[in-house]
C-alpha distance (Angstrom), angle and dihedral (degrees) to the residues before:
residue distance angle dihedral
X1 . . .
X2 3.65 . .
X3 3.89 112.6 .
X4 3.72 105.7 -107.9
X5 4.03 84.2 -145.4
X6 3.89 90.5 69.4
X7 3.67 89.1 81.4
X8 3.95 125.7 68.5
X9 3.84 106.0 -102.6
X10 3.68 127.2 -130.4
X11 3.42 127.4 -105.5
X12 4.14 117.5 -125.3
X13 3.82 124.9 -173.7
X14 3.84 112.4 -128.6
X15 3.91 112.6 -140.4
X16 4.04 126.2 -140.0
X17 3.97 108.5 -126.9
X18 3.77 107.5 -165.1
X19 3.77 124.5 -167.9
X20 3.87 126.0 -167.1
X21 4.21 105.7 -132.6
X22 4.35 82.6 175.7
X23 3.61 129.8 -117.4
X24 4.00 90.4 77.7
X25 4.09 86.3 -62.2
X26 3.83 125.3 127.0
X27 3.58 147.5 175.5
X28 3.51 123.5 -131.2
X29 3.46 124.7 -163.9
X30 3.80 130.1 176.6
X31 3.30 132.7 -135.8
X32 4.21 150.8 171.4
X33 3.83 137.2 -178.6
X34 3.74 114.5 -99.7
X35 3.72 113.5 -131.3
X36 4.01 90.5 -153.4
X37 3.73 101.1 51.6
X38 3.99 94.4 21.0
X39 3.88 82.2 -135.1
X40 3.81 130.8 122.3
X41 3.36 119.4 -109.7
X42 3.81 148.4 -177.4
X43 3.76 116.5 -96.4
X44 4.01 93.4 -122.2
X45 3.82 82.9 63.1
X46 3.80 97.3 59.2
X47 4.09 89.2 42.0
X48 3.73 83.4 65.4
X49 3.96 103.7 46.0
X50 3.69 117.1 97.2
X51 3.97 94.0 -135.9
X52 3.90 82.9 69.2
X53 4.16 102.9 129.7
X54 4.21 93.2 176.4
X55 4.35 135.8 -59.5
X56 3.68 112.4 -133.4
X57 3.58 123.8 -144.2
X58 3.07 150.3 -146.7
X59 4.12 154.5 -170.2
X60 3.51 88.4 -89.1
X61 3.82 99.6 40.7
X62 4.15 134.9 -92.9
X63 3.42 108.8 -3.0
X64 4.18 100.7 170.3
X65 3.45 153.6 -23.1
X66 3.76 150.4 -141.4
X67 3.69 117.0 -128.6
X68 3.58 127.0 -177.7
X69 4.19 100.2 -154.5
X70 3.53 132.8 -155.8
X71 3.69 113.2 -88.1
X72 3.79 107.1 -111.6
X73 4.14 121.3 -106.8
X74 4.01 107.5 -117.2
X75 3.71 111.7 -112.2
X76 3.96 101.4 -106.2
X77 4.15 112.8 -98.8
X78 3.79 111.2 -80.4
X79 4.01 87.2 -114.4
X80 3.88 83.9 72.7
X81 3.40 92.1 53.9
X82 3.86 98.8 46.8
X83 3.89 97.4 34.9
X84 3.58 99.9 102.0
X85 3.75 91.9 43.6
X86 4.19 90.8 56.7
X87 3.53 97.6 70.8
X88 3.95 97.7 59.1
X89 3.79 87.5 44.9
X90 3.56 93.3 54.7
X91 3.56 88.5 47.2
X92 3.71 93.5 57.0
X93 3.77 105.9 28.3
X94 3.98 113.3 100.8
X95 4.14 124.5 -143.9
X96 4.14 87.2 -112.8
X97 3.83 87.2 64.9
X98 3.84 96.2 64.4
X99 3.80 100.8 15.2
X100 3.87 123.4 111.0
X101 3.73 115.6 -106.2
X102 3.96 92.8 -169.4
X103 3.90 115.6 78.2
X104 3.74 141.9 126.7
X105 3.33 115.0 -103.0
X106 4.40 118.0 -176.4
X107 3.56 129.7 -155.7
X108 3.93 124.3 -116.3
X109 3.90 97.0 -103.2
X110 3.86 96.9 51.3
X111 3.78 112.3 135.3
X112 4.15 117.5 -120.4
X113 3.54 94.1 -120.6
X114 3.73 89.0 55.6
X115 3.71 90.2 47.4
X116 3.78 87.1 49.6
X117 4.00 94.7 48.9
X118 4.07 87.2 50.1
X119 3.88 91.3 55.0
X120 3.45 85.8 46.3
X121 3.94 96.1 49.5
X122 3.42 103.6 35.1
X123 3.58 105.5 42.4
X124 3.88 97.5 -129.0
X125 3.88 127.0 132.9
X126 4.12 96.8 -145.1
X127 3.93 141.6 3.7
X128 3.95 136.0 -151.7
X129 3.64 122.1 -109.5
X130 4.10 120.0 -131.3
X131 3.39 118.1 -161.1
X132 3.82 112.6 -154.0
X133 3.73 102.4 -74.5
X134 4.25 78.3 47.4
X135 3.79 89.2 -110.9
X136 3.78 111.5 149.0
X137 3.38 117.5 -106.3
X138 3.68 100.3 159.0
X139 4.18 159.3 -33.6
X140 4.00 131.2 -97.1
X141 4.17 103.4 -150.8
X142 4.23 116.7 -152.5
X143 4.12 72.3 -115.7
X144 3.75 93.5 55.6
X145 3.80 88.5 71.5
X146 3.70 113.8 6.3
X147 3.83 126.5 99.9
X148 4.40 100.6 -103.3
X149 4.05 88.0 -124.9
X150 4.14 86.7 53.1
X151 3.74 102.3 47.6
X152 4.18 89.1 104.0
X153 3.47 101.9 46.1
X154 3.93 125.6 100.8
X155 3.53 90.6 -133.9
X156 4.03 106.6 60.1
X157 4.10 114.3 -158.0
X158 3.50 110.9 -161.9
X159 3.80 119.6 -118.9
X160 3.89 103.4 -107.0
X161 3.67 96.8 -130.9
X162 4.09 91.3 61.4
X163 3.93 83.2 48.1
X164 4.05 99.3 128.7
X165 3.60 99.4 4.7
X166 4.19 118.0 124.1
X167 3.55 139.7 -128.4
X168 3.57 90.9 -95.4
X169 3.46 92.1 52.0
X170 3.66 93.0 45.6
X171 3.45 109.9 49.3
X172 3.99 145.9 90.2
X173 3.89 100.7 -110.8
X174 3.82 90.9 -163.4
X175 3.99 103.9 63.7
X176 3.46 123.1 173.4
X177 3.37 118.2 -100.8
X178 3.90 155.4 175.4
X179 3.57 127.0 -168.6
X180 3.67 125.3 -124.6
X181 3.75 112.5 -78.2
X182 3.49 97.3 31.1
X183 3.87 117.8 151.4
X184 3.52 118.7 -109.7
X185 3.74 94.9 -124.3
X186 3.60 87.3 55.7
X187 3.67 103.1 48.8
X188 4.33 86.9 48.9
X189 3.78 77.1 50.2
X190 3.75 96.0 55.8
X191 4.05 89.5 37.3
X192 3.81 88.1 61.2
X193 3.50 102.5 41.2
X194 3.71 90.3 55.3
X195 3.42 93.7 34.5
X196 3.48 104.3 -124.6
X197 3.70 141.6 133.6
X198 4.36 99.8 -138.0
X199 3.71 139.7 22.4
X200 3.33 131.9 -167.6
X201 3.69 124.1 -125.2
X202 3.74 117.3 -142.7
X203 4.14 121.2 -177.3
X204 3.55 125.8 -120.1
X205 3.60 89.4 -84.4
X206 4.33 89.0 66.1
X207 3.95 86.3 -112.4
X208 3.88 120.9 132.9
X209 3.68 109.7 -109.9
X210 3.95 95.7 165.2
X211 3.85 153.0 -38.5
X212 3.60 126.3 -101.9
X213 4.53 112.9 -161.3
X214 3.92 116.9 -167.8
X215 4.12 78.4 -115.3
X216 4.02 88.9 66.7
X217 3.94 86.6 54.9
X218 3.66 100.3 40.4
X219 4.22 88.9 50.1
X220 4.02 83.8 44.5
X221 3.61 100.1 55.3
X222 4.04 92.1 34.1
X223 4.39 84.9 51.0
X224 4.42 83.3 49.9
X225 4.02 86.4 60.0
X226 3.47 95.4 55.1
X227 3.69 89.5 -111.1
X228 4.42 116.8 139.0
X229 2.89 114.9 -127.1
């Protein structure tokens, strides 16, 4: 146990309490604010407690003291605190409440080297296909089209053997998907049993309304316990 002496003490004034008994008598009691209990306290009490450093004196009695407190207990992490509230929040909270509303989206007839100058630009590792009534019907991966040695780089070249080939032509035409009002728990279930890291959400309707990434639910929950991040 570290020796609470190894730290420099802190000085506390001690105050004179003086009560009239009549006749010209009175008491007089002294007194200072413990920094452990926060509560004032009789002198005598102080004398007694081991994190007593010294009291200095003077002509007209105690003046101060040197007190080496307790070191205060942390406050336990806010996830403590909110723990028990997650799991009803997760219950209730849908996918449209965290997903992202802003994302590319291509149309079936879109050229590979256009796909390839979009990855490129945009600094995104797959797009939705829209059919004509921009329904989903699919998504073009950076892997879709890339050479596998080039997947990395900031500058994309397209494998020549996709060279001319379309979105249609391109793409995985079995996405993975939630619909709109999915649960959270449910969507993190569908991300791991797929074993991937997003979804997209689509409406009723089979149109794209957002994506939802195992990173938007891990920031969620995190932002639930208080935690910034």
């Amino acid at each position: 146990m570290k020796d609470l002496r190894e730290a420099e003490g802190i000085p506390l004034p001690i105050h004179r309490v003086s009560t009239g008994l009549g006749q010209g008598e009175e008491e007089v009691r002294w007194t200072v604010k413990c920094p452990d209990s926060q509560q004032v306290v009789d002198l005598e009490t102080c004398e007694g407690c081991p994190h007593l450093e010294h009291i200095q004196r003077g002509a007209a009695g105690p003046e101060s003291l040197r007190c080496h407190p307790e070191a205060p207990t942390p406050p336990p992490p806010p996830g403590e605190i909110y723990e028990p509230l997650l799991p009803p929040l997760l219950e209730h909270t849908r996918v449209d409440e965290l997903m992202t509303q802003n994302l590319y989206c291509v149309g079936e007839e879109m050229l590979a080297e256009e796909l390839a100058e979009l990855f490129a630009t945009r600094k995104v590792s797959g797009v939705p296909v829209l059919d004509e009534d921009e329904r989903l019907v699919g998504v073009v991966s950076r892997a879709d089209l890339l050479r596998a040695s080039d997947e990395e780089e900031d500058t994309p070249r397209l494998h020549p053997e996709r060279a001319g080939a379309t979105a249609s032509e391109l793409m995985n035409a079995t996405p993975v998907v939630v619909r709109e009002g999915t649960t959270v728990p449910q969507a993190a279930a569908v991300m791991a049993s797929a074993r991937v890291h997003r979804v997209l959400v689509v409406s009723a309707e089979g149109k794209v309304v957002g994506v939802l990434s195992a990173m938007d639910v891990v920031r969620w929950v995190a932002r639930k316990a208080c935690y910034a991040v």
